[in-house]
Structures are given as structure tokens and as C-alpha cells.
N, C-alpha and C positions, 0 to 999 in steps of 0.2 A: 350836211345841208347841200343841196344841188344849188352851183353857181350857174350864171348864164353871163359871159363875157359878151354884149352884144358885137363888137368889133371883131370877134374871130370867131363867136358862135355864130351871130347874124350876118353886117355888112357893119365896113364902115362908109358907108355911106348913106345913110337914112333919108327915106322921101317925105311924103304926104303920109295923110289919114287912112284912105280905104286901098284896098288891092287892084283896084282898077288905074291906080296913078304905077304900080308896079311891083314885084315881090321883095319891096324892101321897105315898104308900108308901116305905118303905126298898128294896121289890122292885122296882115300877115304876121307881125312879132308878136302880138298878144295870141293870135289862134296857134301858132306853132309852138311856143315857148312860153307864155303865161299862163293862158288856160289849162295846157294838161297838167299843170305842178297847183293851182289852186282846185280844180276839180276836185284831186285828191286832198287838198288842205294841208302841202305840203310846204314847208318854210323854203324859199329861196333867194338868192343873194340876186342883184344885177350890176353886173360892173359898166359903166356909164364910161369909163375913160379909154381912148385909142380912138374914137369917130374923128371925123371930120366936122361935126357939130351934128346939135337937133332943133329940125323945127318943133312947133308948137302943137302945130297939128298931129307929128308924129306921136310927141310924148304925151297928148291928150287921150289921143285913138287907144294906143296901148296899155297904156296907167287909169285913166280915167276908165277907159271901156271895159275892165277889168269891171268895175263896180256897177254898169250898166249893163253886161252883157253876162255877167257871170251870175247872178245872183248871190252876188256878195259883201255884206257890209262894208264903209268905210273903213271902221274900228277894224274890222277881221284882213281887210286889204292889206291894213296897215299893219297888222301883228304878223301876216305871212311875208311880206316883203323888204329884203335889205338891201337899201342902194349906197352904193357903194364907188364913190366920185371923190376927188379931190376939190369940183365946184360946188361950194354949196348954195349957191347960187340956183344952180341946177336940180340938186338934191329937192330942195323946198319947192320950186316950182312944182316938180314930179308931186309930190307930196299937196301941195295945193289942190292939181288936178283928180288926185284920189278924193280929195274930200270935197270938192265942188260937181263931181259924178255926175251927184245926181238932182242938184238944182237950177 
């Protein structure tokens, strides 16, 4: 199963929603690192812990835009994605956001 550490694969430092706030975006992480593993419908982990925190925006753009931008069900989000945090606090939010997608 291909893991994505976002803290040493991405940044620990996470911004805003789209690419235009800058390359640490909730857009830039979903087009570089979610997209091509769901394209192919391949299961992957995300490890959530090492940031410095996330905004809302970030984890809406990336998790949520996954279901809006991918062409891909909540249910099927949900059976490819494991996150994988000590907050679950956080876990569920992320989880929220996949399943409010698309209303």
C-alpha cells in the first residue's frame, strides 16, 4: 500500500485551498499526491501527524476535492483512503469532508 507522509512527503507547513495562495495548498496536495493513486484506484494511507496544523480549507480542498474533482464516489473515497493520525478529532473531520463533497 503506498503511504504519503504529508510532513516529509509534502510540507509541514500547510496553507489555503487553491495553488494560487501557494505550493503547499489543499489543491496542489490532492493534484500531486491524491489524484494519481485514486485515478488508478489504488488504496493509500495519509499520515496526518508531524504538521504544524491544518486549516480547514486545506483539508476540504484536498479530501473533499478528491469527490468533486475526481469523479469519485464518497463510498469508494472512503474504501481507498487510510488516515492515519493520533487526532481523531481530525481523522473525522477529514472524513466529514469526503462525505459533504458533494452537497
Amino acid at each position: 500500500m503506498k503511504v504519503i507522509d504529508i510532513a516529509k512527503d509534502f510540507c509541514r507547513f500547510t496553507t489555503g485551498s487553491k495553488k494560487r495562495d501557494d505550493n503547499t495548498s489543499g489543491e496542489e496536495f490532492r493534484e500531486k499526491h491524491l489524484m494519481p493513486l485514486v485515478a488508478k484506484r489504488t488504496p493509500f494511507t495519509v499520515i496526518l501527524d508531524g504538521t504544524i496544523g491544518y486549516g480547514s480549507s486545506f483539508l476540504d480542498e484536498a479530501f473533499g476535492g478528491l469527490v468533486r474533482e475526481c469523479n469519485i464516489s464518497t463510498d469508494e473515497a472512503l474504501s481507498l483512503i487510510t488516515l492515519e493520525t493520533k487526532n481523531k478529532a481530525l481523522k473525522q473531520e477529514i472524513i466529514n469532508y469526503i462525505k459533504e463533497a458533494l452537497d
